[in-house]
MDAnalysis code that builds the backbone (N, CA, C; Angstrom):
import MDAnalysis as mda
import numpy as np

u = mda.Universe.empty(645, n_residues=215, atom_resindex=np.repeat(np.arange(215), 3), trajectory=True)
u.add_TopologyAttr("name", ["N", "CA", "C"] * 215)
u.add_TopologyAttr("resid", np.arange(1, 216))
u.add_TopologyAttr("resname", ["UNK", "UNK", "UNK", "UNK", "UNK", "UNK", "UNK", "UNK", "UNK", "UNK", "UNK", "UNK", "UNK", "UNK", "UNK", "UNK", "UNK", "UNK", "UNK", "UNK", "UNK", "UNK", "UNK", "UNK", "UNK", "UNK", "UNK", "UNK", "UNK", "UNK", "UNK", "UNK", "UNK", "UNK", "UNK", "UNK", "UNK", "UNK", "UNK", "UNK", "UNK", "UNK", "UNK", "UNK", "UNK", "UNK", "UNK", "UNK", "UNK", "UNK", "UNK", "UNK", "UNK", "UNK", "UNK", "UNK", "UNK", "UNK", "UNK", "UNK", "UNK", "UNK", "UNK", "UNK", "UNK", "UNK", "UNK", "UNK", "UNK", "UNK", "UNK", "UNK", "UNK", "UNK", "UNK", "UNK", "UNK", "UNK", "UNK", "UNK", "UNK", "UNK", "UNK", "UNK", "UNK", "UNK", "UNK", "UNK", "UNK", "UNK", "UNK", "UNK", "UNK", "UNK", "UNK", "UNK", "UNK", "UNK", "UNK", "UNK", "UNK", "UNK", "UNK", "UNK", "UNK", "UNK", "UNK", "UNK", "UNK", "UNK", "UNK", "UNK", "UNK", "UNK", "UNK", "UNK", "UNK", "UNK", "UNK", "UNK", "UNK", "UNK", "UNK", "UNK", "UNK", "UNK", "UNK", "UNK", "UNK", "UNK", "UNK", "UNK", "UNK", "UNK", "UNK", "UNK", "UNK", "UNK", "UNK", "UNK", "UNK", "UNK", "UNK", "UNK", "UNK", "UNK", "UNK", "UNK", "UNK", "UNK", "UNK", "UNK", "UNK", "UNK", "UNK", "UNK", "UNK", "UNK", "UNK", "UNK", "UNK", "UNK", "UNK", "UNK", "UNK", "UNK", "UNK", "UNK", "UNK", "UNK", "UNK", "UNK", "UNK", "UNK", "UNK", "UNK", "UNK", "UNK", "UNK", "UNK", "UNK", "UNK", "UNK", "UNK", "UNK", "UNK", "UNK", "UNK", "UNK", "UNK", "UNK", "UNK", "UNK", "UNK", "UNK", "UNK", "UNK", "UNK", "UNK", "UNK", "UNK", "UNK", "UNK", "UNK", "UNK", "UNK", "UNK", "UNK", "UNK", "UNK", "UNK", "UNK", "UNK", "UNK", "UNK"])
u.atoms.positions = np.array([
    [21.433, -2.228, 65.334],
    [22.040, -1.766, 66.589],
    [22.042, -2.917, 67.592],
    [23.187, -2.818, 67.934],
    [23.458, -4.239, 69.008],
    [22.274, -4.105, 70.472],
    [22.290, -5.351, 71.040],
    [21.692, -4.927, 72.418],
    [22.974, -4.165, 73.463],
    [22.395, -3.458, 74.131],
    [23.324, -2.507, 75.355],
    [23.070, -3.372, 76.435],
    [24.225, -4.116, 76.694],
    [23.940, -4.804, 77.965],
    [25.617, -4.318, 78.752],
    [26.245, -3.288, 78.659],
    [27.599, -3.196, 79.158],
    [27.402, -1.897, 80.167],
    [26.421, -1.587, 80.143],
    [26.116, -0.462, 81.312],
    [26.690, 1.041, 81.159],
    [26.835, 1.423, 79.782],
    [27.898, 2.995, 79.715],
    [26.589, 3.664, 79.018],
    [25.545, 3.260, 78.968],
    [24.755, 3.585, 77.866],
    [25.130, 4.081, 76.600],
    [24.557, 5.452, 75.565],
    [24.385, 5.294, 74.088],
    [25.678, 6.538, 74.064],
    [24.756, 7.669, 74.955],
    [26.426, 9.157, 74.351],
    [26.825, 9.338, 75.482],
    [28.473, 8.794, 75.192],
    [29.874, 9.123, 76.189],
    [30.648, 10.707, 75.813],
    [30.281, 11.679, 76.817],
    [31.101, 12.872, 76.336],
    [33.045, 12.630, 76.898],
    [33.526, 12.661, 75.608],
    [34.741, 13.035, 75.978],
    [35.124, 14.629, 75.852],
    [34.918, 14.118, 78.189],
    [34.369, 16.390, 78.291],
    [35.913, 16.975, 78.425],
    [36.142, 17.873, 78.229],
    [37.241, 19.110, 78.093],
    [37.678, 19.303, 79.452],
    [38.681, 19.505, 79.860],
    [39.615, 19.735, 81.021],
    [39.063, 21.640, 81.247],
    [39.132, 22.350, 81.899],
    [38.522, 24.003, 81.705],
    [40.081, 24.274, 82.249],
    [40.877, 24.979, 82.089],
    [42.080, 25.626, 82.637],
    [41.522, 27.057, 82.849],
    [42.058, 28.133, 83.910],
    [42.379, 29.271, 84.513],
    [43.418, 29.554, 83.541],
    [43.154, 31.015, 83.703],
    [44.211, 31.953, 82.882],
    [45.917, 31.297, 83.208],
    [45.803, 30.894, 84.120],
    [47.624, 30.878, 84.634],
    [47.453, 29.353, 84.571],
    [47.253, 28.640, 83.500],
    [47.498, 27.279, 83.424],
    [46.492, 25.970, 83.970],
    [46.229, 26.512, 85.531],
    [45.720, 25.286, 86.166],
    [44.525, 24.975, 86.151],
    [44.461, 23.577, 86.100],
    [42.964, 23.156, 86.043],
    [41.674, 24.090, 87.174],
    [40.738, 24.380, 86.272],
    [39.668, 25.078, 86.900],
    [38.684, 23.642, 87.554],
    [39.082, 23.529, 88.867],
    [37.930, 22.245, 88.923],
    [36.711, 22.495, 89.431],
    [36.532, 23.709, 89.684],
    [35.099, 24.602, 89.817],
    [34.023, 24.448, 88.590],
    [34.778, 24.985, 87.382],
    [34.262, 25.146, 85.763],
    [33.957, 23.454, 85.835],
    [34.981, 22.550, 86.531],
    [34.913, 21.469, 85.608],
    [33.933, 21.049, 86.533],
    [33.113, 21.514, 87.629],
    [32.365, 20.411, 88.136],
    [31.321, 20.639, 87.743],
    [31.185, 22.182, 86.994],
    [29.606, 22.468, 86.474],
    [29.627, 22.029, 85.264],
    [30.491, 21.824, 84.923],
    [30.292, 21.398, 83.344],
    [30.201, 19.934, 83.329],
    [30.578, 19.046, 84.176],
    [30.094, 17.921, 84.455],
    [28.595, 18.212, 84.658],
    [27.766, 18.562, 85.263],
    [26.501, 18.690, 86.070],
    [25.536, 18.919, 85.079],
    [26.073, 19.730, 84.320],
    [25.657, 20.532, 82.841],
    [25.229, 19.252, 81.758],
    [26.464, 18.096, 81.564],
    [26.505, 17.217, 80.756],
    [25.763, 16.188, 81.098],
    [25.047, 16.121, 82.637],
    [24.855, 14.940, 82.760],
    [23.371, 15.200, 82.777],
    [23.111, 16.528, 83.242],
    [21.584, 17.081, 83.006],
    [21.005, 17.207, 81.473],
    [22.270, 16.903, 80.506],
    [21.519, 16.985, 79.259],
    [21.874, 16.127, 78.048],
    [21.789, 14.868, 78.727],
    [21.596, 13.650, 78.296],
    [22.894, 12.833, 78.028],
    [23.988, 13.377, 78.596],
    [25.189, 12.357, 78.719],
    [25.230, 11.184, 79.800],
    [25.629, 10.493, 79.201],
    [25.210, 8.857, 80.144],
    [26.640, 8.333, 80.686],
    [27.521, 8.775, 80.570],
    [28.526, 8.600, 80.944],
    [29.853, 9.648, 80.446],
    [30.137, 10.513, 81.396],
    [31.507, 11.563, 80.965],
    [32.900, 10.544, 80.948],
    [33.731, 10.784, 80.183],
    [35.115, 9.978, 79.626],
    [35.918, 11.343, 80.178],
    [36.286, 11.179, 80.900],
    [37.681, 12.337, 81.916],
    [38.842, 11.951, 81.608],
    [39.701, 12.924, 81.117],
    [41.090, 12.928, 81.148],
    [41.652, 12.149, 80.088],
    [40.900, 12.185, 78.704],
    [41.054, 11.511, 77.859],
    [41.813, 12.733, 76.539],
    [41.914, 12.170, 75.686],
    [42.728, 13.180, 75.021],
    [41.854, 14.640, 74.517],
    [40.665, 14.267, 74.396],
    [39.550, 15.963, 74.595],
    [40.101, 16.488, 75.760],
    [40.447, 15.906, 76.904],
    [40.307, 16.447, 78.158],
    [42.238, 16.828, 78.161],
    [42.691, 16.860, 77.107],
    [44.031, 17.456, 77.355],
    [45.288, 16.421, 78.163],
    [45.171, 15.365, 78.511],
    [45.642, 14.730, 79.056],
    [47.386, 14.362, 79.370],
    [47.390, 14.614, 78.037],
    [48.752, 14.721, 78.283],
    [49.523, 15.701, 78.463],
    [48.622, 17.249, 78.741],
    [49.660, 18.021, 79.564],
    [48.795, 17.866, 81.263],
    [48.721, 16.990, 81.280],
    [47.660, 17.397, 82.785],
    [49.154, 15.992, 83.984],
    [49.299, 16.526, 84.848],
    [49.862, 15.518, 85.833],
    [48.796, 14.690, 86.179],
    [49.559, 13.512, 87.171],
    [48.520, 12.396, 87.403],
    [47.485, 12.993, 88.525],
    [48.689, 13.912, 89.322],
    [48.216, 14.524, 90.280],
    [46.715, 15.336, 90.079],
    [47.016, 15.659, 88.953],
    [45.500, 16.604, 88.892],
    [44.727, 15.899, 87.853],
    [44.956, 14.890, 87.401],
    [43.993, 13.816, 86.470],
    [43.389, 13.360, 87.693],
    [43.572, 12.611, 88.643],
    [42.956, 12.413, 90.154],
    [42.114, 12.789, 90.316],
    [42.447, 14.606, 90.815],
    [41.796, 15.005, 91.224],
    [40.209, 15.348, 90.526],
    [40.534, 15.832, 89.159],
    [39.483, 15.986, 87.835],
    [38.038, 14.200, 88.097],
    [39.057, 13.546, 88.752],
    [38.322, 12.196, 88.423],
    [36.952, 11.972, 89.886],
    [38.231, 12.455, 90.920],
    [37.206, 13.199, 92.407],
    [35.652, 13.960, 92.384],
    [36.530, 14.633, 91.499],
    [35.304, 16.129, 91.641],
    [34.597, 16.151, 90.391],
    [34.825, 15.265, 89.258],
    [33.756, 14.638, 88.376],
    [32.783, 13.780, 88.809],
    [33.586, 12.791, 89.544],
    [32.691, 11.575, 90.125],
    [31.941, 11.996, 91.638],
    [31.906, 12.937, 92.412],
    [31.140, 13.480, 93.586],
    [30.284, 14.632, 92.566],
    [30.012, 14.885, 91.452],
    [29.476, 15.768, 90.673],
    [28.405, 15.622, 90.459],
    [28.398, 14.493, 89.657],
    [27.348, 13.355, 88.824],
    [26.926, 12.298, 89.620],
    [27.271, 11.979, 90.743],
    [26.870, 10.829, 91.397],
    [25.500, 10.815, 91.175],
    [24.951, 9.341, 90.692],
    [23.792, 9.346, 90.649],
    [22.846, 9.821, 89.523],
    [23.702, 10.342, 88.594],
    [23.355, 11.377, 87.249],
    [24.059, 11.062, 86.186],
    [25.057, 10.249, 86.085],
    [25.766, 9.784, 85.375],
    [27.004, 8.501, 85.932],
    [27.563, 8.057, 84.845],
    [28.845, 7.107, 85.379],
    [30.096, 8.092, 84.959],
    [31.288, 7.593, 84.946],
    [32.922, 8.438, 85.132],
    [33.653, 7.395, 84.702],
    [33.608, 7.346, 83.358],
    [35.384, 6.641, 82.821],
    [36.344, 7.352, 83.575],
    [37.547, 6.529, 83.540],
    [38.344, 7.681, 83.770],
    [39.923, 7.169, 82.423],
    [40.617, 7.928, 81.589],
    [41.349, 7.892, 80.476],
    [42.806, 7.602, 81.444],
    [42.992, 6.292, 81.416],
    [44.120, 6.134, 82.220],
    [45.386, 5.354, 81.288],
    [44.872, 5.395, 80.082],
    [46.204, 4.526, 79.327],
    [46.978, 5.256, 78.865],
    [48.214, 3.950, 78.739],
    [49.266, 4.844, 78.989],
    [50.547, 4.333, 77.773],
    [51.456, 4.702, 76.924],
    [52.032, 3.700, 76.429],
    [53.054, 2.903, 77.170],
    [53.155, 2.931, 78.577],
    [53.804, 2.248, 79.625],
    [52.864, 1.303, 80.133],
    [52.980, -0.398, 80.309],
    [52.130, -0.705, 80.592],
    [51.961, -0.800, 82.032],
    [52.874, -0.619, 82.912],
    [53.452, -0.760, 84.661],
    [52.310, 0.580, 85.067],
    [52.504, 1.949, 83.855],
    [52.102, 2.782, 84.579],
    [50.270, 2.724, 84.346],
    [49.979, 2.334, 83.680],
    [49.071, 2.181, 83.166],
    [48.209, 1.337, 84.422],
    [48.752, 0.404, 84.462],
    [47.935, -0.275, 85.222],
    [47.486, 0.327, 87.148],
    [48.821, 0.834, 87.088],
    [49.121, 1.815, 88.709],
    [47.851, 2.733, 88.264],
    [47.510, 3.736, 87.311],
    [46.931, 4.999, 86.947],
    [45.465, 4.286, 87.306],
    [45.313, 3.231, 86.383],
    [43.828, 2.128, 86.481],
    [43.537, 1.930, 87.896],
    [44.296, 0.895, 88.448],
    [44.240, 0.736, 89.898],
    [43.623, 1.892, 90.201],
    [44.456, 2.837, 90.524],
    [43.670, 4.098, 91.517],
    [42.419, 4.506, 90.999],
    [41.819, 4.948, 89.957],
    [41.220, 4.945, 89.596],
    [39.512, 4.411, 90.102],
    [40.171, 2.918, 89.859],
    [38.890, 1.598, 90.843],
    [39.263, 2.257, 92.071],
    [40.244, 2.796, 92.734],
    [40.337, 2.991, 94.349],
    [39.247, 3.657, 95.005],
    [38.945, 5.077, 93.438],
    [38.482, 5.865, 93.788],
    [36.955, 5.506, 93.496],
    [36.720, 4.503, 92.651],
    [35.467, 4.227, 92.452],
    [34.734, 4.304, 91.446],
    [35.832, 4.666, 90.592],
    [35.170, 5.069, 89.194],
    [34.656, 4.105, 87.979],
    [33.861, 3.837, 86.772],
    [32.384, 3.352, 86.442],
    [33.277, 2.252, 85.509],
    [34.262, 3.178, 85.260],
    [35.500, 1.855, 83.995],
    [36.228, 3.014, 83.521],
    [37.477, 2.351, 82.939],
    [38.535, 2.807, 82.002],
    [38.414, 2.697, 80.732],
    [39.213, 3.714, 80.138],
    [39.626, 3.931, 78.893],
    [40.810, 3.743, 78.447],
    [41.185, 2.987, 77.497],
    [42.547, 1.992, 77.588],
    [43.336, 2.552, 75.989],
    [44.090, 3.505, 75.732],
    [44.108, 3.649, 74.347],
    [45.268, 2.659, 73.760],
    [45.240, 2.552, 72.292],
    [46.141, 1.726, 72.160],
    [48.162, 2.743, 72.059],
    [48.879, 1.760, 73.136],
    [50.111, 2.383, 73.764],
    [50.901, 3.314, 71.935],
    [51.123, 4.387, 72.577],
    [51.436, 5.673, 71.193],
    [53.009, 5.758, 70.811],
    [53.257, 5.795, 70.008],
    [54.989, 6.058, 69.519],
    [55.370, 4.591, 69.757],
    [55.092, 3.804, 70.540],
    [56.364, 2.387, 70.633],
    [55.662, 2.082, 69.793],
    [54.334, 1.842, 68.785],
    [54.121, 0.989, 68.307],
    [53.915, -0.733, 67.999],
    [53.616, -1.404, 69.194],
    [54.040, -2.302, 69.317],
    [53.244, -3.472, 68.371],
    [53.760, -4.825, 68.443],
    [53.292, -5.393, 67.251],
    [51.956, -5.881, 67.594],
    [50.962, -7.068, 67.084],
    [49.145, -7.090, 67.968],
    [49.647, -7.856, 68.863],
    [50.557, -9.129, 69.198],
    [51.161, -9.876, 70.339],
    [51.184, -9.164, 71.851],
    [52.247, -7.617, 71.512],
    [52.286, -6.932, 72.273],
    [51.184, -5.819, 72.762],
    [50.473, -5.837, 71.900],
    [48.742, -4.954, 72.019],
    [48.111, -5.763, 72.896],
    [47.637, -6.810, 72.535],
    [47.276, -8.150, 73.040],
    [47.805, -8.325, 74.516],
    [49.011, -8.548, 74.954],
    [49.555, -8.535, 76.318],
    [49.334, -7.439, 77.228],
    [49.637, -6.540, 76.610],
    [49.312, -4.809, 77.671],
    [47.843, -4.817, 78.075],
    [46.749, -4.720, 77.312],
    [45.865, -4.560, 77.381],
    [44.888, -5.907, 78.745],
    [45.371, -7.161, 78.188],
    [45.076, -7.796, 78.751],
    [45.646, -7.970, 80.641],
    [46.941, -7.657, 80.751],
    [47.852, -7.215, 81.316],
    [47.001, -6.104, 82.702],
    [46.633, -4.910, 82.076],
    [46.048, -3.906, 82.943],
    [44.659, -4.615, 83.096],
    [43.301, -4.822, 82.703],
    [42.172, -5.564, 82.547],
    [42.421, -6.843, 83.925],
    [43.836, -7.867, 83.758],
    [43.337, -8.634, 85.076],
    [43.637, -7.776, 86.409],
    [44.739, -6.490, 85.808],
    [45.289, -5.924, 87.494],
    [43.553, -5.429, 87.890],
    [42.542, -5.201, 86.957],
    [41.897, -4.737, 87.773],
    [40.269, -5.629, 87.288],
    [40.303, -6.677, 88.184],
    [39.478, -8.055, 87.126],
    [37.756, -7.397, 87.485],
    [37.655, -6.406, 88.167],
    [35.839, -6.249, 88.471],
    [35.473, -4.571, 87.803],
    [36.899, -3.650, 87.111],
    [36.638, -2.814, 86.282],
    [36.596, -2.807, 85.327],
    [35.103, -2.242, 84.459],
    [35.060, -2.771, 83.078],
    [36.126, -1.509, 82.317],
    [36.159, -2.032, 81.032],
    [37.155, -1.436, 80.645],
    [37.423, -1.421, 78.816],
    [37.456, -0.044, 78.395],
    [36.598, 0.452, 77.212],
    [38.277, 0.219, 76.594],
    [38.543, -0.326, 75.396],
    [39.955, -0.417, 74.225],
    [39.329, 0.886, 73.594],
    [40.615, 1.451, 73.176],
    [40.354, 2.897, 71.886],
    [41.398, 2.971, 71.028],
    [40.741, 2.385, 69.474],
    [41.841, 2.626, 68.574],
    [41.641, 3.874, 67.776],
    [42.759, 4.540, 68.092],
    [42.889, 5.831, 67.190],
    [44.568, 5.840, 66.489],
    [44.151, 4.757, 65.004],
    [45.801, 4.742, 64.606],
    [46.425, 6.237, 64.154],
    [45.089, 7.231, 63.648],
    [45.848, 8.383, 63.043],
    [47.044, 9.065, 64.423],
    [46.638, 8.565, 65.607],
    [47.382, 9.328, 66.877],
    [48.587, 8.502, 67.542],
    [48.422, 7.218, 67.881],
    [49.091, 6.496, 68.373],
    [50.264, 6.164, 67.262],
    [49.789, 5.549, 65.668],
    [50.750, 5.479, 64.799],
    [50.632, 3.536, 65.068],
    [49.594, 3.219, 65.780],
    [49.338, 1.510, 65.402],
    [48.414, 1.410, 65.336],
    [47.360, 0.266, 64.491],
    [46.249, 0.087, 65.019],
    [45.930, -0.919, 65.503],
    [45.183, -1.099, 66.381],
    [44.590, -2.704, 67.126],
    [44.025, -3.335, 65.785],
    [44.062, -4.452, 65.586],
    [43.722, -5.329, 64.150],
    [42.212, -5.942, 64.957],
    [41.471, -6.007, 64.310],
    [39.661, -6.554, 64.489],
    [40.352, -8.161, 65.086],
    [41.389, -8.643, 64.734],
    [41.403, -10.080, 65.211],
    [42.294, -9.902, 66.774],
    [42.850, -8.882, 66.834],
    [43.292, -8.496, 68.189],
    [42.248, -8.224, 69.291],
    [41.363, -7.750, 68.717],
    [40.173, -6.760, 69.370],
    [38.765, -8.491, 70.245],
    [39.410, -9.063, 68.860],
    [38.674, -10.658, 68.978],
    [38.818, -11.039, 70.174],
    [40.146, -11.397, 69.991],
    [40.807, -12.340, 71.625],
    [40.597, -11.521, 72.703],
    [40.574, -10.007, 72.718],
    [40.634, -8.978, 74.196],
    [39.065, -8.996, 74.962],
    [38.083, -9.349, 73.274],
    [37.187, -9.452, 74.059],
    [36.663, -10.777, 74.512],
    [37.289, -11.343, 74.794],
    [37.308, -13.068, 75.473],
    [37.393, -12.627, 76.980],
    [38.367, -11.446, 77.283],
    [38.831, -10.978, 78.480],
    [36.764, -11.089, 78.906],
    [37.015, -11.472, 80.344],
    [35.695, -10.862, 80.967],
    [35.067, -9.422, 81.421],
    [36.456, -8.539, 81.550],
    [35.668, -6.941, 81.831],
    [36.435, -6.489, 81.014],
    [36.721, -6.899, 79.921],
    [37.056, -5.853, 78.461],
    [35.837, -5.932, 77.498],
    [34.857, -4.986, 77.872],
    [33.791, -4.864, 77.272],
    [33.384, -3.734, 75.977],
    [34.071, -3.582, 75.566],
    [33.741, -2.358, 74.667],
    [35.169, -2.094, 73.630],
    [34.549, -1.017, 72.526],
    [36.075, -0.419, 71.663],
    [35.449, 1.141, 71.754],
    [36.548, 2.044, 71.478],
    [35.798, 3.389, 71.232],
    [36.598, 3.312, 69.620],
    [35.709, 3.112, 68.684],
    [36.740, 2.574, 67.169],
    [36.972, 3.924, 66.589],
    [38.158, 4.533, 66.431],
    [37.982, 5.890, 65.691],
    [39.331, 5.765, 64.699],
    [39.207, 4.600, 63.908],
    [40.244, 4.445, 62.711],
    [39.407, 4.855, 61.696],
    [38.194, 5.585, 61.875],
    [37.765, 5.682, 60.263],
    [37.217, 4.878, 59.155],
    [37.428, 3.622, 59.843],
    [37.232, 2.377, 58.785],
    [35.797, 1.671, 59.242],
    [34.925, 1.755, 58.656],
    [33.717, 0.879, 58.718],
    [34.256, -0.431, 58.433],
    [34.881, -0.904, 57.709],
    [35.431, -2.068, 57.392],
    [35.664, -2.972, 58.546],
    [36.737, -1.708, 59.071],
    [37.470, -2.540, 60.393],
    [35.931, -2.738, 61.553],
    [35.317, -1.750, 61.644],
    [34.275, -1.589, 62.730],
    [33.311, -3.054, 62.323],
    [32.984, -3.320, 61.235],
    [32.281, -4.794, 61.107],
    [32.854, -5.700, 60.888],
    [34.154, -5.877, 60.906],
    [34.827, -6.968, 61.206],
    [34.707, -7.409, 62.719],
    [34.978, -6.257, 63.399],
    [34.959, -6.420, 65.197],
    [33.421, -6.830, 65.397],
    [32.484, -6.278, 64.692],
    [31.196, -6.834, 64.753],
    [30.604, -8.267, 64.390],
    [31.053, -8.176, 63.165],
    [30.878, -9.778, 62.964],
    [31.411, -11.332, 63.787],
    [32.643, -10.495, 64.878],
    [33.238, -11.338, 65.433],
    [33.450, -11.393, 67.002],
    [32.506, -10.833, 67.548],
    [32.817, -10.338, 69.036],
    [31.339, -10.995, 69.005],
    [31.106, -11.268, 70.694],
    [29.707, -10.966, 71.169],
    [28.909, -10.334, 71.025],
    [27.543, -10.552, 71.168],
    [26.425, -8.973, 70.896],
    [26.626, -8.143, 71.910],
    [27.201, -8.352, 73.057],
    [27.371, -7.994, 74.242],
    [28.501, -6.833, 74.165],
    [29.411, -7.064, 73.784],
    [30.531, -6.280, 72.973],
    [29.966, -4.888, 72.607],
    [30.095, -3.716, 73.609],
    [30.055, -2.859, 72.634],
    [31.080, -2.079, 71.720],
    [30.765, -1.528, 70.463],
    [31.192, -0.937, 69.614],
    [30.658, 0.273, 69.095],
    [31.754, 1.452, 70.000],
    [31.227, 3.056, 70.066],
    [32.312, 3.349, 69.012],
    [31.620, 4.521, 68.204],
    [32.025, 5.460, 67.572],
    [33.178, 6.488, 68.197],
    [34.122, 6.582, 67.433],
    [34.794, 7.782, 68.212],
    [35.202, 8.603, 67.640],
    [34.201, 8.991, 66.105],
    [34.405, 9.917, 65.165],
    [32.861, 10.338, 65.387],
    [32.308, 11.752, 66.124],
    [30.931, 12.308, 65.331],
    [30.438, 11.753, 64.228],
    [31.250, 12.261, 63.621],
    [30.287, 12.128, 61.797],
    [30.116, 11.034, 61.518],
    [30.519, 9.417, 61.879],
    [30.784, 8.016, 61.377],
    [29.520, 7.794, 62.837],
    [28.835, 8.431, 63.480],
    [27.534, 7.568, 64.227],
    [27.379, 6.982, 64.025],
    [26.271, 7.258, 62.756],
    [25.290, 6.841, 61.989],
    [25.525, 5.643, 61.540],
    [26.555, 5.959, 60.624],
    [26.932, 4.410, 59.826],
    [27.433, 3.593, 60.895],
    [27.833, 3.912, 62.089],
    [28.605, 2.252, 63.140],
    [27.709, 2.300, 63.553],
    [26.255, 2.707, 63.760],
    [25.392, 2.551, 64.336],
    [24.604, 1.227, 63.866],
    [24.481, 1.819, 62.208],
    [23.933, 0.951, 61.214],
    [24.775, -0.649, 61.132],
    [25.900, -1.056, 61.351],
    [26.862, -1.790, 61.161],
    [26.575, -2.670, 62.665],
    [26.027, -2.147, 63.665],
    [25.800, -2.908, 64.765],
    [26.559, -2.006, 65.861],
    [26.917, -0.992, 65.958],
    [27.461, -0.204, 66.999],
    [26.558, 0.412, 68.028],
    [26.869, 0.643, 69.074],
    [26.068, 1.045, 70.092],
    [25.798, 2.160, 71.011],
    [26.816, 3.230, 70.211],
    [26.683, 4.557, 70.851],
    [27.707, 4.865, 70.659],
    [28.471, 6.564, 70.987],
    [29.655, 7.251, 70.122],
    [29.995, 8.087, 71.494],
    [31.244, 7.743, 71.406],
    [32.192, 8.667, 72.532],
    [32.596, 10.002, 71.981],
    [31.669, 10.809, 71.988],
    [31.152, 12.357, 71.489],
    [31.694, 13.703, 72.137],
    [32.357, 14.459, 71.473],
    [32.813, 15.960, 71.585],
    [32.194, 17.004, 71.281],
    [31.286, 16.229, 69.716],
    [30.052, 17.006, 69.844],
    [28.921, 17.746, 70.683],
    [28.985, 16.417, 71.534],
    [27.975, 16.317, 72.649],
    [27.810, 17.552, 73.766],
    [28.963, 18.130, 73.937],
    [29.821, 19.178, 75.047],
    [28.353, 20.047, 74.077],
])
């Protein structure tokens, strides 16, 4: 197990959005269930990420979810907030506000349907990371969703970036996960973003798992 020197500590809940019968976000439910997560051993909640429903949620009320998460936990936890986007203009606007509001770092997934080639992975990523050069900022490859995957030698160069500190790796591949290990900093963390694969990225040099379980 690597050293933790990136400040998100070991279990990141990627927590659930709560909706009301008639659609809209419950941000009542969602502030106890923040309070809930952070009282029982979550070290950092991941908001508005694809657990958290995200892509039917407006920006408008991803915001707000990010408000009344982060005045929740103050002090009890940190607040990713899931701001990527496969646009990289918007992406970086979503990030920005985000830091406006104060929040602990981003979650950057890799951009979905364009597919773009690692050149263009490589540019976006790096791209949003300087718009916001003092927020750290977590990469997440999930090729079964997006339909690309970030390549371990892509993942190489991003982490050269100075506040691109982390992957949430959920391709399934131990392979790929110690390649990024063998070739990044110790500093670098490398979270799980499959439950069941902990253990083994744990064993491989990984440093904690961005967990649904956890809820």
């Amino acid at each position: 197990m690597t050293n933790l020197k990136i400040g998100f500590g070991r279990v990141l809940t990627a927590m659930v959005t709560p909706f009301s019968a008639d659609g809209t976000v419950n941000y009542e439910v969602a502030e106890r269930l923040a309070v809930h997560l952070a009282d029982n051993g979550t070290d950092t909640l991941v908001v508005c990420g694809t657990t958290g429903e995200s892509p039917t949620l407006s920006w408008d009320e991803e915001f707000e979810l990010f408000r009344v998460v982060q005045k929740a936990v103050s002090g009890k936890a940190k607040v990713m907030a899931g701001t990527g986007s496969n646009s990289t203009s918007e992406a970086i606007l979503a990030t920005q506000k985000a830091h406006s509001i104060g929040l602990d770092g981003s979650l950057q997934v890799v951009p979905y349907y364009n597919k773009p080639p690692q050149e263009g992975l490589y540019l976006h990523f790096k791209a949003i990371a300087a718009a916001v050069p003092d927020m750290p900022i977590m990469l997440y490859n999930v090729p079964g969703r997006t339909g690309q995957s970030l390549a371990p030698e892509t993942v190489v160069r991003l982490a050269e970036v100075s506040n691109i500190v982390a992957i949430k790796e959920a391709s399934g591949s131990l392979d790929q996960a110690s390649d990024i290990r063998r070739s990044t900093p110790p500093g670098f963390g490398i979270y799980s973003g499959d439950d069941s694969l902990t253990l083994p990225i744990l064993a491989i040099g990984g440093c904690g798992v961005v967990s649904v379980a956890s809820h």
